[in-house]
LODRENLUM-6068 format. One record per residue: x, y, z of N, C-alpha, C in turn; residue in one letter; residue number from 1. Coordinates in Angstrom, 1 decimal, always signed. Layout:
BEGIN
   n_xx   n_yy   n_zz  ca_xx  ca_yy  ca_zz   c_xx   c_yy   c_zz r   k
      X      Y      Z      X      Y      Z      X      Y      Z A NUM
...
***
This chain:
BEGIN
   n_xx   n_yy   n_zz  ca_xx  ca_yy  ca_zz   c_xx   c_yy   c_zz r   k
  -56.2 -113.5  -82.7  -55.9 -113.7  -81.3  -57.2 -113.9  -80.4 X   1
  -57.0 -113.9  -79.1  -58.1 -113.8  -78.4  -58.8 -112.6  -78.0 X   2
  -60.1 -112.6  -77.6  -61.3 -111.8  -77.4  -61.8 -112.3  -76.0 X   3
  -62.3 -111.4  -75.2  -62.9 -111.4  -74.2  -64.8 -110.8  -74.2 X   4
  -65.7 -111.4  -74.4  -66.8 -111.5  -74.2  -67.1 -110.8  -72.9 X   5
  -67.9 -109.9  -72.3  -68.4 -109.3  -71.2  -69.9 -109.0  -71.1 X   6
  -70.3 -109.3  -69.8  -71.6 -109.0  -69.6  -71.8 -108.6  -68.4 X   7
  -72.1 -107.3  -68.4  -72.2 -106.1  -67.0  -73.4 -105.9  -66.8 X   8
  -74.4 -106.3  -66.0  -75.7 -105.8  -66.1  -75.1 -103.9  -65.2 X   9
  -74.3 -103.6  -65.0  -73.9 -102.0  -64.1  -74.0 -101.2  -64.9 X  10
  -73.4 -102.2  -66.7  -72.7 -101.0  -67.3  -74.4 -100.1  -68.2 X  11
  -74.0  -98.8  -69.2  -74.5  -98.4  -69.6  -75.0  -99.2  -70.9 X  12
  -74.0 -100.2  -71.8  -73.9 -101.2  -72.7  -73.8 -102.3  -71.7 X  13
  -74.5 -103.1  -71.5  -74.2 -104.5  -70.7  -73.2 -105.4  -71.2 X  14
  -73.0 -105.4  -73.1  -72.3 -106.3  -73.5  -71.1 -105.3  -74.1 X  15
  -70.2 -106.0  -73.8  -68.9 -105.7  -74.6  -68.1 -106.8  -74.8 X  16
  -67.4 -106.6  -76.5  -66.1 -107.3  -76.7  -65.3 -106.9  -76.9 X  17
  -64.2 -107.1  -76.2  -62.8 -106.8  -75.8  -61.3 -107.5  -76.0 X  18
  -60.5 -106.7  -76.9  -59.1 -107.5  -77.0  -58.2 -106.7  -76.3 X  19
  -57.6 -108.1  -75.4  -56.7 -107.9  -74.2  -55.1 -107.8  -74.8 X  20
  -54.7 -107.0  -74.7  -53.2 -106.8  -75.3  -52.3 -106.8  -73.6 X  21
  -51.3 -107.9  -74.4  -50.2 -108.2  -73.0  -49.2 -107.0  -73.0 X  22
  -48.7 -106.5  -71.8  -47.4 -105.5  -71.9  -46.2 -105.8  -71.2 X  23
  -45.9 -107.0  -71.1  -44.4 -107.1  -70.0  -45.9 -108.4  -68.9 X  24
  -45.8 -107.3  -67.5  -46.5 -107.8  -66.3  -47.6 -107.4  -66.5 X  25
  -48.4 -106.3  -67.2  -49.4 -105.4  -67.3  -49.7 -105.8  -68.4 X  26
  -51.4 -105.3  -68.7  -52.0 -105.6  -69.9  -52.8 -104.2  -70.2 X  27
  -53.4 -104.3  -71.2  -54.0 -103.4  -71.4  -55.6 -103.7  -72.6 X  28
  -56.7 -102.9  -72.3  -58.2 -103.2  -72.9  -58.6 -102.7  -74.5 X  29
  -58.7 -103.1  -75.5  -59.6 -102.0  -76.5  -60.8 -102.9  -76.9 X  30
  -61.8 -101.9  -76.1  -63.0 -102.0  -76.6  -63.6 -101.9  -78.3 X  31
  -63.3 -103.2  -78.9  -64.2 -103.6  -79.7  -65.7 -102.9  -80.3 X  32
  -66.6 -103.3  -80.2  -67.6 -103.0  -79.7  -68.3 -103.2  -78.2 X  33
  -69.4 -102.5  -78.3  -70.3 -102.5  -77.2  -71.6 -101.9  -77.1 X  34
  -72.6 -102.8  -76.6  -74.3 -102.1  -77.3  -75.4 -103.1  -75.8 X  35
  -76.4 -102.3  -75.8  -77.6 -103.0  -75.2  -77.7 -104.3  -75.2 X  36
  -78.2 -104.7  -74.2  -78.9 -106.3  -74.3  -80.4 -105.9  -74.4 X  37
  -80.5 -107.3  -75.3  -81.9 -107.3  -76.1  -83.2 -106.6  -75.7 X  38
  -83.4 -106.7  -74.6  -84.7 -106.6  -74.1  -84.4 -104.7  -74.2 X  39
  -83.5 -104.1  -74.0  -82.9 -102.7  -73.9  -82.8 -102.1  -74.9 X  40
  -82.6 -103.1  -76.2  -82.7 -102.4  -77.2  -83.6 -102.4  -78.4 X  41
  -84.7 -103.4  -77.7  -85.9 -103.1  -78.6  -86.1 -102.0  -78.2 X  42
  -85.9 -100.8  -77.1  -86.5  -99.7  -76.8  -85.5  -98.5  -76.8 X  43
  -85.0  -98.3  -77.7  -84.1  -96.8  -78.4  -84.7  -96.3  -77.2 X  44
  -85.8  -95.1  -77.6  -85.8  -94.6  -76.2  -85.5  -94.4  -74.9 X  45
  -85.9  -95.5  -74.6  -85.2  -96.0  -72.9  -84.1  -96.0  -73.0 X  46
  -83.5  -96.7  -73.8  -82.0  -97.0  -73.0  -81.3  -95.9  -73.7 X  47
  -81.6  -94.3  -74.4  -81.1  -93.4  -74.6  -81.2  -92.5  -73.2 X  48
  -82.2  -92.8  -72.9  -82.2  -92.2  -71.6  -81.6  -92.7  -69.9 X  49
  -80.9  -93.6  -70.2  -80.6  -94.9  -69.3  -79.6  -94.6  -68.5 X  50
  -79.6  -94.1  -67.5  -78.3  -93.6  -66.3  -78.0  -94.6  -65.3 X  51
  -77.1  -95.1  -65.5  -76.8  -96.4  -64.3  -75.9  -96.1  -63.1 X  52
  -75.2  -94.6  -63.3  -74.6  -94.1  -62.5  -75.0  -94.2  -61.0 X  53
  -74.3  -94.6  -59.8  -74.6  -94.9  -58.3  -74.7  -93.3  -57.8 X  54
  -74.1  -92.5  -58.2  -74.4  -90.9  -57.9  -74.9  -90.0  -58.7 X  55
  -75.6  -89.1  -58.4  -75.3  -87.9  -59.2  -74.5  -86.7  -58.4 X  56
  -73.2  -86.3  -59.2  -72.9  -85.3  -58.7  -73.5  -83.9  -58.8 X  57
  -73.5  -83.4  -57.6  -74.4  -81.8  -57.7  -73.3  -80.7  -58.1 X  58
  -72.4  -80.7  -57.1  -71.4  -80.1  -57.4  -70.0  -80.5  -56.9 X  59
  -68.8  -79.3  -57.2  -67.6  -79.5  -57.1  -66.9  -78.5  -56.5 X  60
  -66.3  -78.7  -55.5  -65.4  -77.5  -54.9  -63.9  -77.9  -55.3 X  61
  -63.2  -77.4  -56.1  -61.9  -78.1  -56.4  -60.9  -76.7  -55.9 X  62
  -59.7  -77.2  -55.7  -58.2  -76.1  -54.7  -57.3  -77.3  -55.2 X  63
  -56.7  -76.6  -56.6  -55.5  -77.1  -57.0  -54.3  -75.9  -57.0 X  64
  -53.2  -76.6  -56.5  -51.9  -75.9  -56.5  -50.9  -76.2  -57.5 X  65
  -50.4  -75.7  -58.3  -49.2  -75.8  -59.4  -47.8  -75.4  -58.1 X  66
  -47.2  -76.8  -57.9  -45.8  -76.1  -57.1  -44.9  -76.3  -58.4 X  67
  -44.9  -76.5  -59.3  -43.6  -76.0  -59.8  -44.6  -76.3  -61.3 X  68
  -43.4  -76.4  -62.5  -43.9  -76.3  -64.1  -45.1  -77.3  -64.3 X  69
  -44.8  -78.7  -63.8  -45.6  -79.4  -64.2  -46.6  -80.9  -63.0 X  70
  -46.3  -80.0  -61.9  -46.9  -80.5  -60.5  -47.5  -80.5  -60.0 X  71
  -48.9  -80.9  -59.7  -50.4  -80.5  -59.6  -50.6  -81.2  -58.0 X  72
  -50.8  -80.5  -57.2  -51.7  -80.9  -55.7  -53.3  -80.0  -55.8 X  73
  -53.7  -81.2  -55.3  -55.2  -80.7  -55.3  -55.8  -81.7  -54.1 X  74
  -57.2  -80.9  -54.2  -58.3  -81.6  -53.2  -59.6  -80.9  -53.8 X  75
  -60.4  -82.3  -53.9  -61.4  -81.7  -54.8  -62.8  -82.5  -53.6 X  76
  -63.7  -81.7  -53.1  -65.4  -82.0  -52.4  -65.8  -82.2  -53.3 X  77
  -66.6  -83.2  -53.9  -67.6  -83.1  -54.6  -69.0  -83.3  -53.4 X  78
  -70.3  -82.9  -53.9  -71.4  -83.2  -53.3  -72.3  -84.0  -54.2 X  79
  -73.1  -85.2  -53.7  -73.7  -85.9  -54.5  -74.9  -86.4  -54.0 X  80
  -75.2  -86.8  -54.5  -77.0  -87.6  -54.5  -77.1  -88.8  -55.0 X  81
  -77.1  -89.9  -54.3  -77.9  -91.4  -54.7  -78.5  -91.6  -55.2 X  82
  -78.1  -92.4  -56.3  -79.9  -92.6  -57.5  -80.2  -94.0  -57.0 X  83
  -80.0  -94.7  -56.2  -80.3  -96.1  -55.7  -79.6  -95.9  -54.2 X  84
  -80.4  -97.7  -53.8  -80.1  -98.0  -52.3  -79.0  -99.3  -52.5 X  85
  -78.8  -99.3  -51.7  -77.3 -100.6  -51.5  -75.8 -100.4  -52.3 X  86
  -76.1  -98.8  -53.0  -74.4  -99.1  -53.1  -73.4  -98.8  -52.3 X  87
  -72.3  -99.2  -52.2  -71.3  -99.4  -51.2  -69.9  -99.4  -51.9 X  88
  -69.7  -99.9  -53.4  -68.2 -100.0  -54.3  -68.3  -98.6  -54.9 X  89
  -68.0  -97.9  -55.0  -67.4  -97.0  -56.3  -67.0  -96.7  -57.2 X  90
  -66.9  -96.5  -58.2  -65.6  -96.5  -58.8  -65.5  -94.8  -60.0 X  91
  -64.6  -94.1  -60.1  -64.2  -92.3  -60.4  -63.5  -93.4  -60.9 X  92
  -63.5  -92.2  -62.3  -62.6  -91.8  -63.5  -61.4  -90.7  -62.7 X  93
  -60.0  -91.0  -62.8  -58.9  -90.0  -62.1  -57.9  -90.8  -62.8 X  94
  -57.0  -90.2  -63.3  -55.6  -89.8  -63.9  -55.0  -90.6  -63.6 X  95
  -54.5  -92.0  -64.1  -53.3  -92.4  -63.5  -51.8  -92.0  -63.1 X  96
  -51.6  -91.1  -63.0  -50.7  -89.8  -62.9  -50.9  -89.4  -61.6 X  97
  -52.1  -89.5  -60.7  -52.6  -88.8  -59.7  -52.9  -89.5  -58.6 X  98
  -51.9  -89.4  -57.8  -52.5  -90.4  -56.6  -52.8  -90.0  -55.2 X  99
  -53.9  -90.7  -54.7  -54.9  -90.0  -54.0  -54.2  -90.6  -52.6 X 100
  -54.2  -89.3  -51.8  -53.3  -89.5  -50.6  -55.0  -90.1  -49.3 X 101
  -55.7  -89.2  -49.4  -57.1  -89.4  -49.0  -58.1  -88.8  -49.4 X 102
  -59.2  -89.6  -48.7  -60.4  -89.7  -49.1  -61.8  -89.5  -47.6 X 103
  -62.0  -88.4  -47.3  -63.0  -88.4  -46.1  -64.3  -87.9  -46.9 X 104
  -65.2  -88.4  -45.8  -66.4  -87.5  -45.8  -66.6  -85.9  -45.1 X 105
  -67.6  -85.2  -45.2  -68.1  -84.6  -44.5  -67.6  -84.1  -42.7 X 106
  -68.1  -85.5  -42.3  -67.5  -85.3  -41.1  -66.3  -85.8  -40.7 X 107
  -65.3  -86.0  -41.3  -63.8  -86.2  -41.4  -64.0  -87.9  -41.1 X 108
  -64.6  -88.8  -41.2  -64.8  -89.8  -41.3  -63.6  -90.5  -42.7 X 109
  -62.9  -91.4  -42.1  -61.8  -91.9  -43.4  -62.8  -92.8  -44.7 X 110
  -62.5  -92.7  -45.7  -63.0  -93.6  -47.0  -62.2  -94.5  -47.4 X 111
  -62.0  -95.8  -47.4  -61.4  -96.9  -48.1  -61.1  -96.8  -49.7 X 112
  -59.9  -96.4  -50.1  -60.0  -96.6  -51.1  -58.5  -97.5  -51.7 X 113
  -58.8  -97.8  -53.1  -58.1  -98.4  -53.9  -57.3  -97.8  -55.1 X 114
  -55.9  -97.6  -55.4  -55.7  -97.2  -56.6  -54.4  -97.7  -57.0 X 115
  -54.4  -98.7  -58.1  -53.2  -99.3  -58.8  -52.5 -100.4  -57.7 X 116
  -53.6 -101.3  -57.2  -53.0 -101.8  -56.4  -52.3 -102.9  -56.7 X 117
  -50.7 -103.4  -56.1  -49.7 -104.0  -56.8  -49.2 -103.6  -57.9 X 118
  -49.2 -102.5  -58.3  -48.4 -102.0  -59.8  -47.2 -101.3  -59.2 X 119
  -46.6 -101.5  -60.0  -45.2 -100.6  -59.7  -45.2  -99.0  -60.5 X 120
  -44.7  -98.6  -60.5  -44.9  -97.0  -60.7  -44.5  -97.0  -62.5 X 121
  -43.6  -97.9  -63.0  -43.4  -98.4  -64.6  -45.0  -98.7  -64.8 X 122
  -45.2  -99.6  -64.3  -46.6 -100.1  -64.5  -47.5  -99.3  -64.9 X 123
  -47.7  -98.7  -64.1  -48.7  -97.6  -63.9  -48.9  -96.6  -65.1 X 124
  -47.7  -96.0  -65.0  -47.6  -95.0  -66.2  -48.2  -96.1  -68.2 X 125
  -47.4  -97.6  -67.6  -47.4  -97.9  -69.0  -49.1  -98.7  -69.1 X 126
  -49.7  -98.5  -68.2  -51.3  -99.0  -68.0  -52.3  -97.7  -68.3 X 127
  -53.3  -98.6  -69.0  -54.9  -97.3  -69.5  -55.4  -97.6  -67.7 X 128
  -55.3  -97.7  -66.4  -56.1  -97.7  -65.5  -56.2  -96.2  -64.6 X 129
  -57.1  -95.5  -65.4  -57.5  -94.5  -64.8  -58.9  -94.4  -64.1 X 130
  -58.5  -94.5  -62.7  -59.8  -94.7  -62.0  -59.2  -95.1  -60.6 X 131
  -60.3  -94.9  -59.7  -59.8  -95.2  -58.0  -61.2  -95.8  -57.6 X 132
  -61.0  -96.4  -57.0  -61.9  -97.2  -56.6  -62.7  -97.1  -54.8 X 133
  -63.9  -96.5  -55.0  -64.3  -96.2  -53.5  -65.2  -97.1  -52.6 X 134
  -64.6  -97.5  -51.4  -65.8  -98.4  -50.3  -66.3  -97.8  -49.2 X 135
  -67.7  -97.1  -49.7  -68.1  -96.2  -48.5  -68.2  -96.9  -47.4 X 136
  -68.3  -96.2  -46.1  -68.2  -96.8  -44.9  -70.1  -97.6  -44.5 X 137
  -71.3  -97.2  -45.5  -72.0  -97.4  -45.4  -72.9  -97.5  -46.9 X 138
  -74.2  -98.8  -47.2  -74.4  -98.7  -48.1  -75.5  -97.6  -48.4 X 139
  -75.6  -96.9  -49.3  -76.5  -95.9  -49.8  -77.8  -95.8  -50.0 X 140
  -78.7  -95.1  -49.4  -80.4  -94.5  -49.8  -80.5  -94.0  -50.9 X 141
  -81.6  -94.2  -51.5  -82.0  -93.3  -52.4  -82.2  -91.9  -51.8 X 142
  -82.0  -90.9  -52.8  -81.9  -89.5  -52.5  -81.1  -89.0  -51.4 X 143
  -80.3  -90.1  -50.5  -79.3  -89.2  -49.7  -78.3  -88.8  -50.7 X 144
  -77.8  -87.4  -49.5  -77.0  -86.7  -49.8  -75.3  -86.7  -49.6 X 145
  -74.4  -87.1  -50.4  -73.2  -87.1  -49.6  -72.1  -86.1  -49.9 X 146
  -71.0  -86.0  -49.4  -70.1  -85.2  -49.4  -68.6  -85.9  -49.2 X 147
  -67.5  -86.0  -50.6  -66.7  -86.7  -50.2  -65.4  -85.6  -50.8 X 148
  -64.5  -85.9  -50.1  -63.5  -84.8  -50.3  -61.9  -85.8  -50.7 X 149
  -61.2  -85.9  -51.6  -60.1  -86.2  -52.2  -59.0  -85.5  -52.3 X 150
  -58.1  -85.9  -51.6  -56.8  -85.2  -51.5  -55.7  -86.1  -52.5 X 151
  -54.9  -85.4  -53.3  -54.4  -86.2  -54.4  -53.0  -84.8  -54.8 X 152
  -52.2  -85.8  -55.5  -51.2  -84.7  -56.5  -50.5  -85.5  -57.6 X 153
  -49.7  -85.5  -58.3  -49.2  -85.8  -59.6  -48.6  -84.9  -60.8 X 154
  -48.2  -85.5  -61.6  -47.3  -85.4  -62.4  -48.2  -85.1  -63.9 X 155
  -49.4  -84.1  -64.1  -50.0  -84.3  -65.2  -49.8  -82.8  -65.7 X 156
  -49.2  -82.4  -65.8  -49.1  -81.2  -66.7  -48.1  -81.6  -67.5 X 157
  -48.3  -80.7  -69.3  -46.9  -80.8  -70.0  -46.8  -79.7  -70.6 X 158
  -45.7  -79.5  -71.0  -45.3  -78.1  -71.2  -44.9  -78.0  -73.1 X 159
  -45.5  -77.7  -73.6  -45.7  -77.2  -75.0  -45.2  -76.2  -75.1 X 160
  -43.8  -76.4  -75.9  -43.3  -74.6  -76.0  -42.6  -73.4  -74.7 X 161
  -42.1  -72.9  -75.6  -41.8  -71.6  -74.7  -42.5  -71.2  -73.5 X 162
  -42.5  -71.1  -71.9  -43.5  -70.5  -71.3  -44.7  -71.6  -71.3 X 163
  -45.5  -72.3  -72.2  -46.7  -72.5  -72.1  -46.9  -74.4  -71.9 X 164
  -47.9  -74.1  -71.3  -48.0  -75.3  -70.1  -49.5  -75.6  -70.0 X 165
  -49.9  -77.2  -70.4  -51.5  -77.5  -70.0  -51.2  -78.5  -69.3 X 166
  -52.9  -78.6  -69.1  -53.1  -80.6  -68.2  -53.2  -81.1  -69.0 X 167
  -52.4  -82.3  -69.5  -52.5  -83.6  -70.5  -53.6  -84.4  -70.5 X 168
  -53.7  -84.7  -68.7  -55.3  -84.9  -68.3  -56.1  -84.3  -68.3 X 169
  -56.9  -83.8  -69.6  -58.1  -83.0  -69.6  -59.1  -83.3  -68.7 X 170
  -59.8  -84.5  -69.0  -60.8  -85.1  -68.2  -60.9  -85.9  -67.0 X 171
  -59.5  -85.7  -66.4  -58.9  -86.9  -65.6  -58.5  -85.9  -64.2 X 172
  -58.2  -84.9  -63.8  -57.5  -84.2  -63.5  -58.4  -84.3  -62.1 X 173
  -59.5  -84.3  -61.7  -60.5  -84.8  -60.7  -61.2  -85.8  -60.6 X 174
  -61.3  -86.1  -59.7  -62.7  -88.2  -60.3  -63.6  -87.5  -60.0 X 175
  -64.3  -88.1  -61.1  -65.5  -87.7  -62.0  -66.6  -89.1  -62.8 X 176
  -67.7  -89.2  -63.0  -68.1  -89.7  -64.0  -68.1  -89.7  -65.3 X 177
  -67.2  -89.0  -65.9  -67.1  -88.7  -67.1  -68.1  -87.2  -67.7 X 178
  -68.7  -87.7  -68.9  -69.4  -86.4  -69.7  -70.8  -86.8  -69.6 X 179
  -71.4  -87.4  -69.0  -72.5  -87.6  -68.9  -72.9  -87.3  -67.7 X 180
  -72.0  -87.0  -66.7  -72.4  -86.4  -65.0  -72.4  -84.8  -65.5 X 181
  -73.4  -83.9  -65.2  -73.2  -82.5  -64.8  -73.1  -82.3  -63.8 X 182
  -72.4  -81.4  -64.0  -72.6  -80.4  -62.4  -72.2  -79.1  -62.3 X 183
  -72.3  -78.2  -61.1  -71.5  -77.2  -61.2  -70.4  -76.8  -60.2 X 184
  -69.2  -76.2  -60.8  -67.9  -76.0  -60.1  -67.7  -74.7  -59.5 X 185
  -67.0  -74.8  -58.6  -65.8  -73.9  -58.1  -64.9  -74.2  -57.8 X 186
  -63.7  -73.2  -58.7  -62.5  -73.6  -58.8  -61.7  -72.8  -58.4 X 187
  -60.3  -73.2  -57.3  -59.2  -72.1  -56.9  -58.3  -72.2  -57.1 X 188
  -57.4  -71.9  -58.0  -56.3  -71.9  -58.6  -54.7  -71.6  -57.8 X 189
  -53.4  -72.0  -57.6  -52.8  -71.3  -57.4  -51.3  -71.9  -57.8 X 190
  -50.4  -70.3  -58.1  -49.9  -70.8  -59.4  -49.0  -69.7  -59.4 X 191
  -47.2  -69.6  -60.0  -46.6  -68.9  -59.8  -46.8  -67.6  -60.4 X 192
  -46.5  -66.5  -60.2  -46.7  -65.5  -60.3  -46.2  -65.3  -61.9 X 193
  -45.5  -65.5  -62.3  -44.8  -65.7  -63.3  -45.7  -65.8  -64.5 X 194
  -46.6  -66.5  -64.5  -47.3  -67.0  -65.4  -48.6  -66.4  -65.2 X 195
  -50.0  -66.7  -66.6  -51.0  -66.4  -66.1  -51.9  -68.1  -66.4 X 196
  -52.7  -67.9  -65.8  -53.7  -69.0  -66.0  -54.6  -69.4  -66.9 X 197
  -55.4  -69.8  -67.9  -56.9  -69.8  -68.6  -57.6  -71.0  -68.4 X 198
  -58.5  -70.5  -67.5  -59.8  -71.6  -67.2  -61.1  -71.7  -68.1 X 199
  -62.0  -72.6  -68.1  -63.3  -72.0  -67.8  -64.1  -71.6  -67.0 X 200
  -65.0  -70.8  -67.6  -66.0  -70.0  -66.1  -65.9  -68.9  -66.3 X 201
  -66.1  -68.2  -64.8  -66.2  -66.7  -64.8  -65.2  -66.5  -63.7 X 202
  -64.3  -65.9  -64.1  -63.5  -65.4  -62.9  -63.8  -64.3  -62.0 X 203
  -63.8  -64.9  -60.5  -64.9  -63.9  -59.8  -63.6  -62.9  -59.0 X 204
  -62.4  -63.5  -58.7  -61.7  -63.1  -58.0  -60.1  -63.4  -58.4 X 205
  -59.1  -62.6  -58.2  -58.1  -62.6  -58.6  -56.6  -61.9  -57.8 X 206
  -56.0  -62.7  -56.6  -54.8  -61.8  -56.3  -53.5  -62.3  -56.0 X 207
  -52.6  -62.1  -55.3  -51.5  -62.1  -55.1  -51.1  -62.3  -53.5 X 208
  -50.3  -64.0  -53.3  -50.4  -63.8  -51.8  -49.1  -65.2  -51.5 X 209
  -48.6  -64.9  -50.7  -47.4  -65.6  -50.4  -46.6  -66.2  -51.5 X 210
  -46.1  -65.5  -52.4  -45.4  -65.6  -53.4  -46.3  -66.5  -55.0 X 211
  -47.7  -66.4  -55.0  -48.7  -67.3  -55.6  -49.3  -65.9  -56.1 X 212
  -50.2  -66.5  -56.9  -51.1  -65.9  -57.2  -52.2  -66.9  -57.2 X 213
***
């Protein structure tokens, strides 16, 4: 069949080849391979070291709500830092499951964003497009500082068994750059009393308040 040939000078691999699989109206990607362009990969080194990311996230304030077994509302601040000047597109790794009601800065300023646009909700679910797509209101300095806050909920928990219940979206459950962004979190949980919770981290605080814990 056919193969799709790509060349990203954004990406971390510039080249990739890709077979495009049809689904009804929707399609869907598997990455083939994907590796350096030449001049990038005479030098292992460098391009092990090679971050092309438009942010670095510093940190994360996340306040997710469980309203029922498998129902997730949240709003997650991240704070970040520009590793370049002129960007303006965005684009976060987030859950197709999870749709983002808004998007502000700092000073309550609105953010343009994009997610699943033209798909029908069949679509959606039967699509790998996990990701939202952001157009800051202005393009970016090096080493400024920003702050952007995401309001979102969805359908991503599933329930394993008796009682017990995860996120299916491990990695997806906030937009993120994946495993190669660190950062550090704070996280607030809230969640029927019924049940108990297990995170990572250190739990600093723990109580009981309008029928939640």
């Amino acid at each position: 069949g056919w193969f799709d040939l790509l060349y990203d000078a954004r990406f971390l691999e510039e080249v990739a080849v890709m077979k495009v699989h049809e689904q009804g109206t929707s399609f869907s990607l598997d990455v083939w391979a994907g590796f350096n362009k030449r001049s990038e990969a005479r030098d292992l080194v460098a391009a092990a070291r090679e971050n092309k990311l438009p942010l670095d996230v510093l940190s994360y304030d996340i306040d997710a709500t469980i309203q029922n077994s498998t129902q997730l509302e949240g709003s997650a601040t991240l704070r970040a830092r520009a590793r370049a000047d002129g960007e303006r597109v965005i684009s976060f790794d987030l859950s197709r499951f999870l749709r983002v009601s808004a998007v502000t800065t700092n000073t309550g300023e609105a953010v343009q964003f994009f997610q699943h646009v033209g798909l029908s909700e069949e679509e959606i679910r039967r699509s790998t497009l996990n990701s939202i797509v952001l157009v800051l209101p202005r393009q970016t300095k090096t080493g400024q500082e920003i702050t952007l806050k995401f309001t979102y909920a969805g359908d991503v928990i599933e329930k394993k068994g008796s009682g017990i219940f995860y996120v299916g979206e491990r990695g997806l459950w906030y937009p993120n750059f994946g495993t190669v962004d660190r950062a550090r979190f704070n996280l607030t949980f809230h969640f029927p009393t019924t049940y108990s919770l297990v995170a990572t981290g250190h739990r600093t605080k723990e109580w009981e308040e309008n029928g939640k814990r």
